[in-house]
N, C-alpha and C positions, 0 to 999 in steps of 0.2 A: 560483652565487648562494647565497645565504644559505637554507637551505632550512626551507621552513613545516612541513614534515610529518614525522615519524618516517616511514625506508623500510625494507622490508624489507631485514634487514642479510644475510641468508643471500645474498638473491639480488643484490645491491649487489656483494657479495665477488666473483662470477662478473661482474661487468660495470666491471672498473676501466680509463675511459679518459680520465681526466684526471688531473693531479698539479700539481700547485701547489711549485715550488719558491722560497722567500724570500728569495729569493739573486739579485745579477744573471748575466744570463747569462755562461754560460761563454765566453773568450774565441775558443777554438778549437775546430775539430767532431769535434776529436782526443779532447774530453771523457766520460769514459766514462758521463755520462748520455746520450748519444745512443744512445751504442750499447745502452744499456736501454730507449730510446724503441723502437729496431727491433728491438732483440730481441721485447719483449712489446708491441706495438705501442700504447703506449699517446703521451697527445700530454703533453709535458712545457711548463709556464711557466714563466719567471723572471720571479720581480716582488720586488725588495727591499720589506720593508715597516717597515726601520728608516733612516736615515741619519746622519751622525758628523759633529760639527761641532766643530773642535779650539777647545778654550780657548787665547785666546792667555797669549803669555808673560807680560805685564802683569796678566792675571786668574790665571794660575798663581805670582805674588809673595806672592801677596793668601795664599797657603796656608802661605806661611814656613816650604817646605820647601828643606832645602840639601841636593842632588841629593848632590855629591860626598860628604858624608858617610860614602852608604849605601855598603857594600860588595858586595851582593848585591839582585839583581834578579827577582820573581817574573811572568812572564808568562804568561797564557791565551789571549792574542789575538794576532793579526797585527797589530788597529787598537794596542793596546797599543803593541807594539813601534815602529810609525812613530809615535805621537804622542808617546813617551818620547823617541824621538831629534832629532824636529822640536822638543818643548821646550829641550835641550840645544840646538841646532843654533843656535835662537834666542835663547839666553840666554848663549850661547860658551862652555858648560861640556864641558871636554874628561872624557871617562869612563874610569878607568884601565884599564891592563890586567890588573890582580887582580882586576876585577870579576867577580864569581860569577851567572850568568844561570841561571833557577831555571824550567823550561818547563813547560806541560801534556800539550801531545806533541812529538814527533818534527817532527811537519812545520811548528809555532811555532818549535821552536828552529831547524830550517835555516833558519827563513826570517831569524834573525838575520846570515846572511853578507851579505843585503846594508847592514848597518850596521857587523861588524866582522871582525877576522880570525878567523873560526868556528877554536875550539881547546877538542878534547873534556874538556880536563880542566876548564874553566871553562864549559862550555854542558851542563847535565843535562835531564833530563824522565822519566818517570815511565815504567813498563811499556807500563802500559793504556790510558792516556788518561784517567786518573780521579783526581779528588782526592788521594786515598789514595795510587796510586802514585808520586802527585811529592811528596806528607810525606815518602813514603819514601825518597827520595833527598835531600831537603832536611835530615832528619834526622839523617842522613850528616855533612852539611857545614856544619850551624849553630855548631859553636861559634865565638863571638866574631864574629858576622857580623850588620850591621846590614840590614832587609831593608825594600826600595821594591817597595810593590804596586799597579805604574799602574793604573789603572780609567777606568769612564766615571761622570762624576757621576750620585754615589746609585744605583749598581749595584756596589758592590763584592760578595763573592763572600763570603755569611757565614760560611760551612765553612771558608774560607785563612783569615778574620780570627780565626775563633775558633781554631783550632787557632793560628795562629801567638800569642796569647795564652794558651792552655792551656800550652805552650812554653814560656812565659816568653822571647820572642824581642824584640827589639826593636826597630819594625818602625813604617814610616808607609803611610798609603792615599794616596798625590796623587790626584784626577782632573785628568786630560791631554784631556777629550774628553768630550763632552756627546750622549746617544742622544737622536736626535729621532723619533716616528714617521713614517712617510709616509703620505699621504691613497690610499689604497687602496681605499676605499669602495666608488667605481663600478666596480672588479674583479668586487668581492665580491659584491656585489647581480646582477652581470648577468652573472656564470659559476657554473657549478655545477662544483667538484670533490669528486673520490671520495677524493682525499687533500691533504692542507697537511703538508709539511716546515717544522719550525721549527729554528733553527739557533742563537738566542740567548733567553733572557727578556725581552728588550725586543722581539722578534719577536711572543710572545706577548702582552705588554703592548698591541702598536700593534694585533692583533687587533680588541680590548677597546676602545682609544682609537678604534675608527672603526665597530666594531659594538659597542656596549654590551650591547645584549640578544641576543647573537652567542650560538646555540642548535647543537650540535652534528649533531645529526641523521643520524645515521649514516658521516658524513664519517671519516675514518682520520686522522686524528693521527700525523704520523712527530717525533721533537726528538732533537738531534746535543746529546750531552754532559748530566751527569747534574744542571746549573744548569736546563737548557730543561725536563729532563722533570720536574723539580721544578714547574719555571712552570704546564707545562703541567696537572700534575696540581691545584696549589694552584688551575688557575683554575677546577676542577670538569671537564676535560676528561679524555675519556677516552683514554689512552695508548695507540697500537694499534703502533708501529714507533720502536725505540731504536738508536741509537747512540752511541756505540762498544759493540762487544760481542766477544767471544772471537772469534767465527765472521764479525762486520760490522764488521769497524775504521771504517768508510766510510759517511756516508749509503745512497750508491751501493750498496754491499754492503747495507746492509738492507732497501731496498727492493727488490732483489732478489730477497734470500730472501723476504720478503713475498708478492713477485707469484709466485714458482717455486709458492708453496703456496696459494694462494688464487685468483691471476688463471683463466679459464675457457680453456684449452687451444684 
């Protein structure tokens, strides 16, 4: 539940047994959050607290952007990627095979195979899973390359936009896909957790959109990517658990090392 009181945080640290994850559940129990439920016996939720609702093609004309133009493709998301292809798919725009796929990790770009013939010279991403790492490789491959940066409406990603401006790149924003919150309320009010994983900035947004006067109280704060920990920090929250990191490429992995150093033995 939304908690009235500051608790003590020392002794909260030694008693972590709920987690809040904002994600739907995982589909198989092969997921290595289970196995960090039993390792540190703590009791893990899934509760989305955003949902996607595609713009269709007819509201996607309205933006008078001409897909085949672009040469190159910048992706951060998986929704990204299905709603770029479902736009095409519906509009019967075939996408070439020169096309240059521009990723934020590893595991955004595999998940391109199931839309195309995954071929490394044309699918990049970054080191670290950071910003910065995928300039870095984009910087690589810009010259003379026009660049589409799908998004969800009024969440584009002001770091790609400006940097690809700083660049002097020539580049459009479509949004393909509209973040809705979910009504999560009655969660919140009538559980109490020791930790909230955030996964997106609309994660953190739908927070806010269903507790406004939503007061932290000693609750741990985890956000996956360095757009959420933004969020999380702009909204006055205090950041206790980041990912990606050298040593947690993984939600998984950070809450891990979290608990390995804090949970009560």
């Amino acid at each position: 539940m939304v908690k009235n009181g500051a608790k003590n945080v020392a002794a909260a640290t030694n008693t972590i047994k709920k987690i809040l994850i904002t994600q739907p559940r995982p589909e198989t129990d092969k997921s290595p959050y289970f196995e960090l439920a039993r390792k540190y016996s703590v009791e893990l939720e899934f509760q989305p607290f955003i949902r996607l609702e595609g713009i269709p093609a007819k509201e996607f004309r309205k933006q008078k952007i001409e897909i085949p133009n672009y040469t190159a493709v910048i992706f951060t998301s998986r929704n990204a990627i299905d709603h770029f292809f479902r736009i095409c798919e519906e509009m019967k725009i075939s996408i070439s095979q020169d096309t240059k796929y521009f990723c934020i990790t590893e595991a955004v770009a595999l998940y391109l195979q199931k839309f195309i013939l995954y071929r490394k010279r044309k699918v990049f991403y970054g080191a670290d899973s950071t910003n910065k790492s995928m300039f870095d490789v984009i910087n690589k491959h810009k010259e003379n390359e026009k660049f589409l940066y799908p998004c969800s409406e009024n969440q584009q990603d002001n770091e790609i936009v400006s940097w690809l401006k700083a660049n002097n790149c020539e580049f459009a924003t479509p949004y393909m896909y509209r973040t809705i919150s979910c009504d999560v309320k009655e969660l919140l009010t009538k559980t109490e957790y020791d930790i909230i994983c955030f996964f997106t900035p609309s994660g953190v947004k739908s927070l806010f959109d269903n507790i406004p006067a939503y007061q932290q109280n000693g609750t741990r704060i985890g956000a996956f990517g360095s757009n959420t920990s933004r969020a999380v920090e702009d909204a006055g929250l205090t950041l206790d658990i980041k990912a990606p990191a050298p040593q947690a490429p993984s939600m998984v992995a950070a809450l891990e090392q979290y608990l390995a150093l804090h949970k009560k033995k």
